[in-house]
PDBQT receptor file of N, H, CA, C and O in Angstrom, charges set to zero:
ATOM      1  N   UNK A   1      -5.355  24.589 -21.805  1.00  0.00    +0.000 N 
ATOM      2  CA  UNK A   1      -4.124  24.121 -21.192  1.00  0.00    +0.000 C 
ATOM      3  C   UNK A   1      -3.005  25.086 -21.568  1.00  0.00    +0.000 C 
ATOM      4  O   UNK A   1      -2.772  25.377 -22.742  1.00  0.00    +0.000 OA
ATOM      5  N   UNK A   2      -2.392  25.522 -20.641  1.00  0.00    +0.000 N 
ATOM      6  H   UNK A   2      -2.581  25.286 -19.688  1.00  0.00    +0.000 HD
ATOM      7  CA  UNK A   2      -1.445  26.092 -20.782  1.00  0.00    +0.000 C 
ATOM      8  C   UNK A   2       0.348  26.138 -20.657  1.00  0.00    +0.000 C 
ATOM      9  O   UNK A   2       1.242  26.882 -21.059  1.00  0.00    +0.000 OA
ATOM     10  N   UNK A   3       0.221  24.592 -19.672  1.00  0.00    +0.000 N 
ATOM     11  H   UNK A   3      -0.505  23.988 -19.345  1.00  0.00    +0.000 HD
ATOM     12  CA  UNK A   3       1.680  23.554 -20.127  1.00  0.00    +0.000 C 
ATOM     13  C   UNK A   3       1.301  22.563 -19.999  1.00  0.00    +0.000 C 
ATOM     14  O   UNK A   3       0.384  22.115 -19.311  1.00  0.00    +0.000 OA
ATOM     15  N   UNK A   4       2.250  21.959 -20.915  1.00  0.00    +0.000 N 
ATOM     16  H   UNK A   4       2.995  22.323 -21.474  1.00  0.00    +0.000 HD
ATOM     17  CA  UNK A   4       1.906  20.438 -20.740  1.00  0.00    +0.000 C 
ATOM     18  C   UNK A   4       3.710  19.496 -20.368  1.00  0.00    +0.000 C 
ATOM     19  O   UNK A   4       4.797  19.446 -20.944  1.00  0.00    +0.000 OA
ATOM     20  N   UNK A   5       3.240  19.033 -19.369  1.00  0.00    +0.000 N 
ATOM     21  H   UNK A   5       2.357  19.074 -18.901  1.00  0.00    +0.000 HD
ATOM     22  CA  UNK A   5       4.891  18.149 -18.430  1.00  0.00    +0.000 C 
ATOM     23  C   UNK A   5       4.562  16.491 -18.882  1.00  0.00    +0.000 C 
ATOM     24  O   UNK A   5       3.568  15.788 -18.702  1.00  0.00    +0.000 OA
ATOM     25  N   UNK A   6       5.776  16.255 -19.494  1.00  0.00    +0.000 N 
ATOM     26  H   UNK A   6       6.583  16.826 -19.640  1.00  0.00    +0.000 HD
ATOM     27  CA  UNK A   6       5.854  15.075 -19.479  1.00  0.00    +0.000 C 
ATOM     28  C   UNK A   6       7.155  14.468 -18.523  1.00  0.00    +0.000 C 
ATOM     29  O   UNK A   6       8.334  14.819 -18.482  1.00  0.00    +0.000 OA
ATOM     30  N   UNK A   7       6.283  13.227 -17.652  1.00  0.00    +0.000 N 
ATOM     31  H   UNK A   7       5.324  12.942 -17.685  1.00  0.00    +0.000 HD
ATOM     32  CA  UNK A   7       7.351  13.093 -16.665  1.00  0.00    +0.000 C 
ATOM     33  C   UNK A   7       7.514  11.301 -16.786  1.00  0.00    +0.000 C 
ATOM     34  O   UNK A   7       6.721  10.446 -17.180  1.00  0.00    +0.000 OA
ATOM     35  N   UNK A   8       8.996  11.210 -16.225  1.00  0.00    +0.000 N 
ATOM     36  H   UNK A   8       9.640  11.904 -15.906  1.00  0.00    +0.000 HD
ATOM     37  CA  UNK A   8       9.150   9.506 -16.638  1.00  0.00    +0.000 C 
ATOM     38  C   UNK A   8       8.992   8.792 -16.010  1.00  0.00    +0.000 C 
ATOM     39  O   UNK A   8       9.527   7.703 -16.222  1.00  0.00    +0.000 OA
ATOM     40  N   UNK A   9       8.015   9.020 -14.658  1.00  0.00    +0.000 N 
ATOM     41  H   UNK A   9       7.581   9.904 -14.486  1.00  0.00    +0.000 HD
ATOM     42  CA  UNK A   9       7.303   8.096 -13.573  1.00  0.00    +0.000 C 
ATOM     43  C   UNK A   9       6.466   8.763 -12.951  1.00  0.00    +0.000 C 
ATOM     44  O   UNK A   9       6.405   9.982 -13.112  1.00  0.00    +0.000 OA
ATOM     45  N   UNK A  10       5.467   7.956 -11.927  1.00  0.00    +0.000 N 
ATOM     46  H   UNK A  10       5.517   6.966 -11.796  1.00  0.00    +0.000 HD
ATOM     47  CA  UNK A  10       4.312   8.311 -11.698  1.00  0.00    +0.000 C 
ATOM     48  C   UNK A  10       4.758   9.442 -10.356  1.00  0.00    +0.000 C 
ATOM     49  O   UNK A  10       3.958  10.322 -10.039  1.00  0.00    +0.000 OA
ATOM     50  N   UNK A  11       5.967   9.315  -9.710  1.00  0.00    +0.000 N 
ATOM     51  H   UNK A  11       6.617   8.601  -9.968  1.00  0.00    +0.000 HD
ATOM     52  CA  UNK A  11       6.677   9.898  -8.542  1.00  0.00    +0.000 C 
ATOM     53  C   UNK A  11       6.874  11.356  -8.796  1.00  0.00    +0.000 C 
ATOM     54  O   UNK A  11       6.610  12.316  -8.072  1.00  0.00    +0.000 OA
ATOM     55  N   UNK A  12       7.466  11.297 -10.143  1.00  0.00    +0.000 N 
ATOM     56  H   UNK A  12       7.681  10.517 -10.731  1.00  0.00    +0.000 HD
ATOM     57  CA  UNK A  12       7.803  12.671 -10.834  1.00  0.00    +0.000 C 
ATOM     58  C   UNK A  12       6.601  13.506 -11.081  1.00  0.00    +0.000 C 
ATOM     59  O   UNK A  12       6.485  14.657 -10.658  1.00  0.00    +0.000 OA
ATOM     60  N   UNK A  13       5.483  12.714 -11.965  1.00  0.00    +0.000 N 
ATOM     61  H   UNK A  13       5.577  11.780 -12.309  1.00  0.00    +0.000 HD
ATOM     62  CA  UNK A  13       4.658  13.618 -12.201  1.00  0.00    +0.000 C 
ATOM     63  C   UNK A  13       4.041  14.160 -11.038  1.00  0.00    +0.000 C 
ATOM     64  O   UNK A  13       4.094  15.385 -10.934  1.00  0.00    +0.000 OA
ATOM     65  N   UNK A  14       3.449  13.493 -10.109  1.00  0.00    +0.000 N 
ATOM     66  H   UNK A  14       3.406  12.498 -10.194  1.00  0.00    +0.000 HD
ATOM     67  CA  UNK A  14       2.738  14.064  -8.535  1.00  0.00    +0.000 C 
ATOM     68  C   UNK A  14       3.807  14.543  -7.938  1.00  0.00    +0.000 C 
ATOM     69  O   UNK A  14       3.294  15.036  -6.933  1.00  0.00    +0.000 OA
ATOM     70  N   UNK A  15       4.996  14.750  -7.852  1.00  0.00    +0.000 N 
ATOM     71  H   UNK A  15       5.412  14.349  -8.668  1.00  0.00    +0.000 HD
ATOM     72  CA  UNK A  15       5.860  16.255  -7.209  1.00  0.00    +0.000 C 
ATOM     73  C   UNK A  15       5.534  17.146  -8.470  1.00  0.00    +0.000 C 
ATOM     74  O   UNK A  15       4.681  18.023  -8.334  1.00  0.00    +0.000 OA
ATOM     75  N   UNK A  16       6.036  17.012  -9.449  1.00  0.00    +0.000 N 
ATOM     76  H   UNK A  16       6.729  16.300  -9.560  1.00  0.00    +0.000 HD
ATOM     77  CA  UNK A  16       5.705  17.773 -10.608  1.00  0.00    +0.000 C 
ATOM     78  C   UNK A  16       3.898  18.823 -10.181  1.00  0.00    +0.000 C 
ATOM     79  O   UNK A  16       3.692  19.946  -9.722  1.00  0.00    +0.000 OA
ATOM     80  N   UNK A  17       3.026  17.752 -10.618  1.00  0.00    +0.000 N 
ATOM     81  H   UNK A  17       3.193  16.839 -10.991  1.00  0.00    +0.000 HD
ATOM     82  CA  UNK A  17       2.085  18.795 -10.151  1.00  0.00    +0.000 C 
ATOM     83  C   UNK A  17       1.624  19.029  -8.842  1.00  0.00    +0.000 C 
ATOM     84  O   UNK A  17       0.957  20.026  -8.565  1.00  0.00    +0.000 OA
ATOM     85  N   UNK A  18       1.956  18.127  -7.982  1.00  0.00    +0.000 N 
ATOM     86  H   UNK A  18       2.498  17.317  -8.207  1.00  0.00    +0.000 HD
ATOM     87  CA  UNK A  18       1.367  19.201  -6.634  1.00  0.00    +0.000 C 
ATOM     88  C   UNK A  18       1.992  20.657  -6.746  1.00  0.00    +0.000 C 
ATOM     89  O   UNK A  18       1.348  21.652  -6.410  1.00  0.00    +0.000 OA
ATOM     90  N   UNK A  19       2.995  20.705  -7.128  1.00  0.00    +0.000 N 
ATOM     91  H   UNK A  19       3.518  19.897  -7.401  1.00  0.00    +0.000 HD
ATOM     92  CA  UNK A  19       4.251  21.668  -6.620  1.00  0.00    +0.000 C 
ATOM     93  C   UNK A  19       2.894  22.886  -7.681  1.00  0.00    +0.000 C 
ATOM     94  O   UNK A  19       2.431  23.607  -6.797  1.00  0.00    +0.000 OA
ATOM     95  N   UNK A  20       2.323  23.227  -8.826  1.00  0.00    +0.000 N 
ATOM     96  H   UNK A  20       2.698  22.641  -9.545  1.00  0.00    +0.000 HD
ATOM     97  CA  UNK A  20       1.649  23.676  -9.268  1.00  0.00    +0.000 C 
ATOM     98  C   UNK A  20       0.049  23.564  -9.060  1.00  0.00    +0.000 C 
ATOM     99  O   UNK A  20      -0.726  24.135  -9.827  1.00  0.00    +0.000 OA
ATOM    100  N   UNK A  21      -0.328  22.885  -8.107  1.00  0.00    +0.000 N 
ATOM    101  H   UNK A  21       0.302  22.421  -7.484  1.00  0.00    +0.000 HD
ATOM    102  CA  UNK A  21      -1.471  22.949  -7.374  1.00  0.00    +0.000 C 
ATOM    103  C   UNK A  21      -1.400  23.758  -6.125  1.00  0.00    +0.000 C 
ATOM    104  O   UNK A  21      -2.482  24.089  -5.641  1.00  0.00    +0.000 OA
ATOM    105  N   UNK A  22      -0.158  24.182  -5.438  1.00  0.00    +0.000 N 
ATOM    106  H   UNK A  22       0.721  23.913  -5.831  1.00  0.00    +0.000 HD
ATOM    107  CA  UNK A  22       0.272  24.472  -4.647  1.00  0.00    +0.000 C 
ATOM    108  C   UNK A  22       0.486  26.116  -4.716  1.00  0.00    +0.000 C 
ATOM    109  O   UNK A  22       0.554  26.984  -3.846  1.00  0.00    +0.000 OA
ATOM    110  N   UNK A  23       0.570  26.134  -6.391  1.00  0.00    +0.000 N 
ATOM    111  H   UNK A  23       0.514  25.429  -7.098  1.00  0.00    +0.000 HD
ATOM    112  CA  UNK A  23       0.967  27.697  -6.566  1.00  0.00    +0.000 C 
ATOM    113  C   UNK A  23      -0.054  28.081  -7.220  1.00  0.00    +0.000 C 
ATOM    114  O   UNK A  23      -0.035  28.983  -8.057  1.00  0.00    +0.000 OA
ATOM    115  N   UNK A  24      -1.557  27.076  -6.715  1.00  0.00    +0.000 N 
ATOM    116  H   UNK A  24      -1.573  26.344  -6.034  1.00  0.00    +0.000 HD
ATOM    117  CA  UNK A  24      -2.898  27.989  -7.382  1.00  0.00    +0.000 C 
ATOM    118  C   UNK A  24      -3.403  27.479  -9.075  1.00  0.00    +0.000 C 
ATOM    119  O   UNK A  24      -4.189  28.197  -9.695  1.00  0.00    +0.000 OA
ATOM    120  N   UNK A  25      -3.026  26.591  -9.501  1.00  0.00    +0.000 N 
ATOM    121  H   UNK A  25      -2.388  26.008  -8.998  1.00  0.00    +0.000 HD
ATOM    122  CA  UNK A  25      -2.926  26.337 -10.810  1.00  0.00    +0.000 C 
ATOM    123  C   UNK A  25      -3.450  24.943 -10.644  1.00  0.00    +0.000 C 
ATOM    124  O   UNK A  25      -3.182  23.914 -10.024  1.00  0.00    +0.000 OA
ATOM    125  N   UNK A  26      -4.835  25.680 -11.992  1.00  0.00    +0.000 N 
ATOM    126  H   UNK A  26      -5.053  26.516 -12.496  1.00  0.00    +0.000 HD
ATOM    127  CA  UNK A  26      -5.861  24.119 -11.970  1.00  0.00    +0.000 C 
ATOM    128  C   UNK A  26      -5.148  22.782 -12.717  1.00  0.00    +0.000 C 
ATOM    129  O   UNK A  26      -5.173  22.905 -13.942  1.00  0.00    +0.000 OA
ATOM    130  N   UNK A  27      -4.730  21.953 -12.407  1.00  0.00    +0.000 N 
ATOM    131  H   UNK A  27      -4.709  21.853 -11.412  1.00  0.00    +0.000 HD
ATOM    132  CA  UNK A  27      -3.664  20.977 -12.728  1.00  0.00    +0.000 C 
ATOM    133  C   UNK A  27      -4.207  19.288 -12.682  1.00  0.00    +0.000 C 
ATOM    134  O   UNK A  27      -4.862  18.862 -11.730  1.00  0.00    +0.000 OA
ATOM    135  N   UNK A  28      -3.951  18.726 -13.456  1.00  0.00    +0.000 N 
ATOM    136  H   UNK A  28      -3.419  19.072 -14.229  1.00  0.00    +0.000 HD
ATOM    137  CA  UNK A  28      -4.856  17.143 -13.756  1.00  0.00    +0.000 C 
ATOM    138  C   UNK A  28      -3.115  16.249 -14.243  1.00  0.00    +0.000 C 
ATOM    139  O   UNK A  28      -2.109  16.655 -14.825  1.00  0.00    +0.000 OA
ATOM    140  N   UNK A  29      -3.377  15.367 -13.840  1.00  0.00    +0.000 N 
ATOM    141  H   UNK A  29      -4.194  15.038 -13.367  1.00  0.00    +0.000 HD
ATOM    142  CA  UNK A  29      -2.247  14.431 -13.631  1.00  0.00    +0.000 C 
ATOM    143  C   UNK A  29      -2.922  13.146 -14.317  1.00  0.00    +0.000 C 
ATOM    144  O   UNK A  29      -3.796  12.562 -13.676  1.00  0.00    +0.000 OA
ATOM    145  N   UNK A  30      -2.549  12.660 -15.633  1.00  0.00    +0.000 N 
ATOM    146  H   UNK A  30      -1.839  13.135 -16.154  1.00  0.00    +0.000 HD
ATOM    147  CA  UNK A  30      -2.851  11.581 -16.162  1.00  0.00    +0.000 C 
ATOM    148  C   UNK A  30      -1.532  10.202 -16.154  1.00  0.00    +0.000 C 
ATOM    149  O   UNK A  30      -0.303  10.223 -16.089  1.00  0.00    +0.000 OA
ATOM    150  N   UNK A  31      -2.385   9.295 -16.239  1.00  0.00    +0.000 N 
ATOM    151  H   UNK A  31      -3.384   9.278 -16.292  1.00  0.00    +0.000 HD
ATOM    152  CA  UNK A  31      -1.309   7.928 -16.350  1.00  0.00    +0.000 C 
ATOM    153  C   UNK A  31      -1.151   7.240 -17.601  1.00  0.00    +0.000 C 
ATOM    154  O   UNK A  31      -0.369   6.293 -17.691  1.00  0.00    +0.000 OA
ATOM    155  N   UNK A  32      -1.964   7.720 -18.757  1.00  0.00    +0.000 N 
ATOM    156  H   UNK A  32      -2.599   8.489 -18.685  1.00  0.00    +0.000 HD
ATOM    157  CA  UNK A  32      -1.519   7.376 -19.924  1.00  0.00    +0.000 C 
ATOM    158  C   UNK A  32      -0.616   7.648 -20.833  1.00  0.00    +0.000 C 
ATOM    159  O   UNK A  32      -0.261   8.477 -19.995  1.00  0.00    +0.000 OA
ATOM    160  N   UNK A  33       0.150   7.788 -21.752  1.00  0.00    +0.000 N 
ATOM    161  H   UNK A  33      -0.139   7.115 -22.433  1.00  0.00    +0.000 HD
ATOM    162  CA  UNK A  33       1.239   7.999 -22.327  1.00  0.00    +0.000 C 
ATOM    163  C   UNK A  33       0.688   8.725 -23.938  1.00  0.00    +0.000 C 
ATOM    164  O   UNK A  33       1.202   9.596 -24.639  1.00  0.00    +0.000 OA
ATOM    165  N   UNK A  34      -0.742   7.800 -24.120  1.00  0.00    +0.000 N 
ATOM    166  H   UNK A  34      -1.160   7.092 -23.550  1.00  0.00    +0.000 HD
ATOM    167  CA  UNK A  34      -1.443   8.420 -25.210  1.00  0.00    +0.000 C 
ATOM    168  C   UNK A  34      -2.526   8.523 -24.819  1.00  0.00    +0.000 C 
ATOM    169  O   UNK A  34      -3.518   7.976 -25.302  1.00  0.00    +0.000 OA
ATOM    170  N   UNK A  35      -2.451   9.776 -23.193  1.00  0.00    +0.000 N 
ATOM    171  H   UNK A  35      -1.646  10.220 -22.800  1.00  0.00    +0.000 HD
ATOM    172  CA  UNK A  35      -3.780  10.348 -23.568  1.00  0.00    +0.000 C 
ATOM    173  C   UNK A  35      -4.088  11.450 -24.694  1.00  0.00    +0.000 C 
ATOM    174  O   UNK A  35      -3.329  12.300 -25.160  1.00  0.00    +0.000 OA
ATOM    175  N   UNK A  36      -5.364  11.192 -24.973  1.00  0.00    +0.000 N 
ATOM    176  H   UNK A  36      -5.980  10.502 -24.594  1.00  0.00    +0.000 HD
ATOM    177  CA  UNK A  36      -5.836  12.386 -26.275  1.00  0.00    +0.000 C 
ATOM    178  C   UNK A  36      -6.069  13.665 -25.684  1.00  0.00    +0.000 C 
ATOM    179  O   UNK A  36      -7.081  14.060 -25.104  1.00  0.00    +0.000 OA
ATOM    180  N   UNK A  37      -4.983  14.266 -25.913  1.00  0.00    +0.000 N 
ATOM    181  H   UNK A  37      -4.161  13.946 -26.384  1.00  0.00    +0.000 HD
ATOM    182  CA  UNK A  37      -4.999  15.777 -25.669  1.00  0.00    +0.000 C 
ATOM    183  C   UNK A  37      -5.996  16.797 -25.626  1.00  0.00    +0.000 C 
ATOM    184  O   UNK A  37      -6.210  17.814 -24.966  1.00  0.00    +0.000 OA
ATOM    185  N   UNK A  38      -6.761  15.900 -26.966  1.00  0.00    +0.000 N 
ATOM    186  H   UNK A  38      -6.587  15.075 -27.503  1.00  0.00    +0.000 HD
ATOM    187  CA  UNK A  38      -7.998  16.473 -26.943  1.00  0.00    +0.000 C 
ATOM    188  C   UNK A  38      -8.819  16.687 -25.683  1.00  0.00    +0.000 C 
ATOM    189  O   UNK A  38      -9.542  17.677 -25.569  1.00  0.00    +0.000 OA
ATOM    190  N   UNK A  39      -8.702  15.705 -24.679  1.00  0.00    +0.000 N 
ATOM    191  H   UNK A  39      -8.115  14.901 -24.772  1.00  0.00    +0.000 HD
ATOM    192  CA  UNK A  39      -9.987  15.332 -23.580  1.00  0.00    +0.000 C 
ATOM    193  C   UNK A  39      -9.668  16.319 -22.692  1.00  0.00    +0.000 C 
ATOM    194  O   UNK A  39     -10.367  16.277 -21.680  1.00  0.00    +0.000 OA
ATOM    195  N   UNK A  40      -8.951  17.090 -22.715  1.00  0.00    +0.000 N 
ATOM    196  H   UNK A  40      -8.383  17.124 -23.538  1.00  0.00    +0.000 HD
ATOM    197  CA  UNK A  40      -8.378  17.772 -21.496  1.00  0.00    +0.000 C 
ATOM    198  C   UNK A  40      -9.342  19.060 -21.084  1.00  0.00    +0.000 C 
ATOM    199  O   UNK A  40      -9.304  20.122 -21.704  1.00  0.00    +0.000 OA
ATOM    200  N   UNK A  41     -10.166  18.826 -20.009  1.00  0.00    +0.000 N 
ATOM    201  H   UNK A  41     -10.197  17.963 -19.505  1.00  0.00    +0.000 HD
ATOM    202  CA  UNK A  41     -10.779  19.929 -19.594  1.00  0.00    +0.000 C 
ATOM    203  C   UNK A  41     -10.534  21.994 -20.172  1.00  0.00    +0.000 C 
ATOM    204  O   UNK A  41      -9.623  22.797 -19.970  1.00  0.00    +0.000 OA
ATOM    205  N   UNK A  42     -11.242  22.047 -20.559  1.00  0.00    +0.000 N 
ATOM    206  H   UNK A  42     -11.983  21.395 -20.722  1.00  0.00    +0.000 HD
ATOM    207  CA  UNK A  42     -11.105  23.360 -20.709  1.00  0.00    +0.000 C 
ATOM    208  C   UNK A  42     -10.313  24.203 -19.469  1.00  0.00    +0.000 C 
ATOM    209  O   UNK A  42      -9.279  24.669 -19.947  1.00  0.00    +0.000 OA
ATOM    210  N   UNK A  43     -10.414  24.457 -18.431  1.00  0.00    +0.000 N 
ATOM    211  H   UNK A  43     -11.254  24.079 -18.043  1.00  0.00    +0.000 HD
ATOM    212  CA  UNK A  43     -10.057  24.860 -17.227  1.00  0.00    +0.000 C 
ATOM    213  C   UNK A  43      -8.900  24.312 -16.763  1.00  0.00    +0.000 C 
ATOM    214  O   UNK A  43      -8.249  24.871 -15.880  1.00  0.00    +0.000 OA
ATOM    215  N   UNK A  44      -8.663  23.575 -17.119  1.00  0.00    +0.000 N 
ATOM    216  H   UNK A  44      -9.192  23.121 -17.837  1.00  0.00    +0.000 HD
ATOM    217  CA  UNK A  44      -7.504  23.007 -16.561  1.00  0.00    +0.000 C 
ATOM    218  C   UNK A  44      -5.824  23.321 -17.104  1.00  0.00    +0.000 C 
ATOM    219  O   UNK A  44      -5.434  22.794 -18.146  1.00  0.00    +0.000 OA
ATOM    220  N   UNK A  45      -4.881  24.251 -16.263  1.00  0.00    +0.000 N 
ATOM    221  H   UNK A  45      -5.198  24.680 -15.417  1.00  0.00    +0.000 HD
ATOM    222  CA  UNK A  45      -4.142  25.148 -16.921  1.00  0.00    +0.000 C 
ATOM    223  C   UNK A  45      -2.764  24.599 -17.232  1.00  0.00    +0.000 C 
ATOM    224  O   UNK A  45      -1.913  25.158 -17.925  1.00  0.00    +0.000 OA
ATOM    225  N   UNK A  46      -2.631  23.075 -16.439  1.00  0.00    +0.000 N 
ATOM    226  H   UNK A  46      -3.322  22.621 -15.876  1.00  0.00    +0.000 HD
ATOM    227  CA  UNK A  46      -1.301  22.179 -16.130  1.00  0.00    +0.000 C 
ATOM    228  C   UNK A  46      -2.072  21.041 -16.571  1.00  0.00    +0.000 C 
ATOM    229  O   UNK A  46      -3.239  20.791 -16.271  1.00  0.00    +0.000 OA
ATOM    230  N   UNK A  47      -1.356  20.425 -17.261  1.00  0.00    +0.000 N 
ATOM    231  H   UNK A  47      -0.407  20.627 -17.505  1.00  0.00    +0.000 HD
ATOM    232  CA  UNK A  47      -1.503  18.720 -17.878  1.00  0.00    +0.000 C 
ATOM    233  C   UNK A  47      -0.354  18.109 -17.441  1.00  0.00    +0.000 C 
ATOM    234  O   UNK A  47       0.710  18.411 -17.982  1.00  0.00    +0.000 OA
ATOM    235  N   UNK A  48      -0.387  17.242 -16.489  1.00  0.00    +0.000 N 
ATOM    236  H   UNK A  48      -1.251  16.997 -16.049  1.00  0.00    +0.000 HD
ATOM    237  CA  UNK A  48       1.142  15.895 -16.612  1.00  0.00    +0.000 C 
ATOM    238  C   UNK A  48       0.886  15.107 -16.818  1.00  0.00    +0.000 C 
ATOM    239  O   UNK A  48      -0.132  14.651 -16.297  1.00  0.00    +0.000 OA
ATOM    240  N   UNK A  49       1.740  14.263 -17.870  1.00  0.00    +0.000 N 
ATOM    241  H   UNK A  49       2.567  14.634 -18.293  1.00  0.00    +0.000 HD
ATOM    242  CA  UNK A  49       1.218  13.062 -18.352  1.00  0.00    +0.000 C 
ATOM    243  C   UNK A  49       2.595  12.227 -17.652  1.00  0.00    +0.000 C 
ATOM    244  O   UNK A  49       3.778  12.563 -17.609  1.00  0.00    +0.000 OA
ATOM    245  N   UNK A  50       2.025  11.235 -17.235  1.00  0.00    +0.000 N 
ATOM    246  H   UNK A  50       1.064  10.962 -17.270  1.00  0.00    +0.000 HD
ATOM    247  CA  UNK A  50       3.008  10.050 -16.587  1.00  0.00    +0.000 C 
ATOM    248  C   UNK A  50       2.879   8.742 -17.700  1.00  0.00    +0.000 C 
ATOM    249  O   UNK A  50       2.049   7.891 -18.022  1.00  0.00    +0.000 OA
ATOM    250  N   UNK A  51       4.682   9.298 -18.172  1.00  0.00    +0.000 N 
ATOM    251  H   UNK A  51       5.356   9.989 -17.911  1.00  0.00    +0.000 HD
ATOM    252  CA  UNK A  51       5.214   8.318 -19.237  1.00  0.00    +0.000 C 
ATOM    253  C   UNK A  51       5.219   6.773 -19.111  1.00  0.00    +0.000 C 
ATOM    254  O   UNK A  51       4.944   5.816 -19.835  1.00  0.00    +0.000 OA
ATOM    255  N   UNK A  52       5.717   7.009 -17.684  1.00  0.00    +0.000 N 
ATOM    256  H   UNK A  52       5.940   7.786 -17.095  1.00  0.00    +0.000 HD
ATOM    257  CA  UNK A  52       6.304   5.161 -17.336  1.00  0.00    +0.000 C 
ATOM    258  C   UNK A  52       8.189   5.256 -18.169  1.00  0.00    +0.000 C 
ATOM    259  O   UNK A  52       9.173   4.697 -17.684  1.00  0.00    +0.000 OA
ATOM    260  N   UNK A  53       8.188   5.733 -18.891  1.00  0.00    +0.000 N 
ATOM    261  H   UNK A  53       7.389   6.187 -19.286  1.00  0.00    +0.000 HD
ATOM    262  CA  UNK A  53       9.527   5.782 -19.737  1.00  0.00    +0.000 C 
ATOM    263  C   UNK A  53      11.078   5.655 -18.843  1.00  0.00    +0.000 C 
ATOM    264  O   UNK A  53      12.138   5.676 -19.468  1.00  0.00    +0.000 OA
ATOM    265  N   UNK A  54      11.041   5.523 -17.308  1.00  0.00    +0.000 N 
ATOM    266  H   UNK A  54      10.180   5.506 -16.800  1.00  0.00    +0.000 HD
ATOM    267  CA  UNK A  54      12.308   5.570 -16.946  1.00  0.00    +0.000 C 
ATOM    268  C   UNK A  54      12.864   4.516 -17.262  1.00  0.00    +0.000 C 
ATOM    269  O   UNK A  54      14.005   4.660 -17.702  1.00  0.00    +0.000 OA
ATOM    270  N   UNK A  55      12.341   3.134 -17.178  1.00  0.00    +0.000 N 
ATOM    271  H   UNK A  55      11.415   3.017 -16.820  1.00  0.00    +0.000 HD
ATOM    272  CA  UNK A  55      13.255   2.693 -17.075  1.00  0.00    +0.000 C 
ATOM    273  C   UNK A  55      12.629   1.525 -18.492  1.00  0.00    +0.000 C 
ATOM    274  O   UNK A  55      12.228   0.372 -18.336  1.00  0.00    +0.000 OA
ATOM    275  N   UNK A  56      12.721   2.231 -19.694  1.00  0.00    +0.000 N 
ATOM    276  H   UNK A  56      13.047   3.168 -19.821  1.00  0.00    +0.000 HD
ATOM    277  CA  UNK A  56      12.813   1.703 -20.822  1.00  0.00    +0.000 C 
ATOM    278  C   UNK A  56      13.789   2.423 -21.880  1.00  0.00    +0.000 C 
ATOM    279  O   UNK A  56      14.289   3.536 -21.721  1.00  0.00    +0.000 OA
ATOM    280  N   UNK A  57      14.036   1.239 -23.435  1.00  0.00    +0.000 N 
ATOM    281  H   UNK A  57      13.630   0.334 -23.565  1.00  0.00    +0.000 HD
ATOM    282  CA  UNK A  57      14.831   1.938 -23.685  1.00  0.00    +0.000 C 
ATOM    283  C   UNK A  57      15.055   3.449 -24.163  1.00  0.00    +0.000 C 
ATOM    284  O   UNK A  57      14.262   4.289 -23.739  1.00  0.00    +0.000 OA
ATOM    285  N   UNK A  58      16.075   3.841 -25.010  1.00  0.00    +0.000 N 
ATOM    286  H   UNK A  58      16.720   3.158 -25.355  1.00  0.00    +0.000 HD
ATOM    287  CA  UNK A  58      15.735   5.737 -24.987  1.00  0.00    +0.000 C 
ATOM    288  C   UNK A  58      14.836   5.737 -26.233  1.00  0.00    +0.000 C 
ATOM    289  O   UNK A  58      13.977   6.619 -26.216  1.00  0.00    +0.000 OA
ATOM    290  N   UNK A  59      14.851   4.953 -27.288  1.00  0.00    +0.000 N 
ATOM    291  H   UNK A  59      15.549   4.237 -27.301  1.00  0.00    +0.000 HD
ATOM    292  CA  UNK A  59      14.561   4.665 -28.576  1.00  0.00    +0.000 C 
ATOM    293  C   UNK A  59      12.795   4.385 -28.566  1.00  0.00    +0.000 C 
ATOM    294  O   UNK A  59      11.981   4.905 -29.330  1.00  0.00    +0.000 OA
ATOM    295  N   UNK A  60      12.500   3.347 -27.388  1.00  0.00    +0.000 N 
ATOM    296  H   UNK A  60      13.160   2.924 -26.768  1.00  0.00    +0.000 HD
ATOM    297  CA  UNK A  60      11.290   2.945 -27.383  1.00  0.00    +0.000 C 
ATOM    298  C   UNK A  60      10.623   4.590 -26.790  1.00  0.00    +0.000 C 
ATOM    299  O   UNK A  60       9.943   5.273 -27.556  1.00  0.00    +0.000 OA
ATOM    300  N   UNK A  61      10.896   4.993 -25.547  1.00  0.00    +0.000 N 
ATOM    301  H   UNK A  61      11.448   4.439 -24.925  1.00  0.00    +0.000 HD
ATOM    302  CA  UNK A  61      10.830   6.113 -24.692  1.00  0.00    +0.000 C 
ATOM    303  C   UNK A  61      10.301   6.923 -26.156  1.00  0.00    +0.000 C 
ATOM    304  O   UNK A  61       9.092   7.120 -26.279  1.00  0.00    +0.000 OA
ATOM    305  N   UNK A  62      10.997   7.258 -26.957  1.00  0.00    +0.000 N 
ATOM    306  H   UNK A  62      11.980   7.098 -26.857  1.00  0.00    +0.000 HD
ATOM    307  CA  UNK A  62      11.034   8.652 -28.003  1.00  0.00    +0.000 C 
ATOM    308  C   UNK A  62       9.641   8.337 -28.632  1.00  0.00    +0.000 C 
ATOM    309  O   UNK A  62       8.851   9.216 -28.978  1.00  0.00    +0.000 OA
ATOM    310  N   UNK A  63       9.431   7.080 -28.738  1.00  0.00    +0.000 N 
ATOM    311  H   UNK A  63      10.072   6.366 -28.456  1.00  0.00    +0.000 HD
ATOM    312  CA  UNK A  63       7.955   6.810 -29.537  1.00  0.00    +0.000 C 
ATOM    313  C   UNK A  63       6.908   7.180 -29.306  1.00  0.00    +0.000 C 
ATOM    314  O   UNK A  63       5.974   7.483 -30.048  1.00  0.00    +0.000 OA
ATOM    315  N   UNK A  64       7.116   7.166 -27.278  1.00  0.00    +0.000 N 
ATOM    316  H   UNK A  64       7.875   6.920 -26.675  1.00  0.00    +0.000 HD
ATOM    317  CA  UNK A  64       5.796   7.184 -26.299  1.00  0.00    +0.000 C 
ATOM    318  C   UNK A  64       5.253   8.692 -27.496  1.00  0.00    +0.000 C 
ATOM    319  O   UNK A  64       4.184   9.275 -27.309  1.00  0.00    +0.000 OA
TER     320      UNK A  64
């Protein structure tokens, strides 16, 4: 993996990575908040993880 996007809804992350599927870049879009980083395909060069965090507080958000 070579970035990893954390985004604060599921809307964000799928513009987020199409927009890098788009420019050729093997890219996986998760919905967990604690996925294990570990699991992440070798090949795969974009990670987004979809927080859910918009509309919680900023305090709880920082924990995700």
């Amino acid at each position: 993996m070579e970035l990893l996007i954390l985004a604060d809804d599921l809307t964000g992350a799928l513009d987020t990575g199409i927009q890098f599927v788009a420019a050729g870049a093997s890219t996986r879009v998760v919905l967990d908040p604690h996925y294990d980083l570990r699991q992440v395909d070798p090949d795969v060069q974009v990670l987004v993880v979809d927080t859910e965090s918009r509309h919680i507080a900023q305090e709880d958000a920082a924990d995700l």
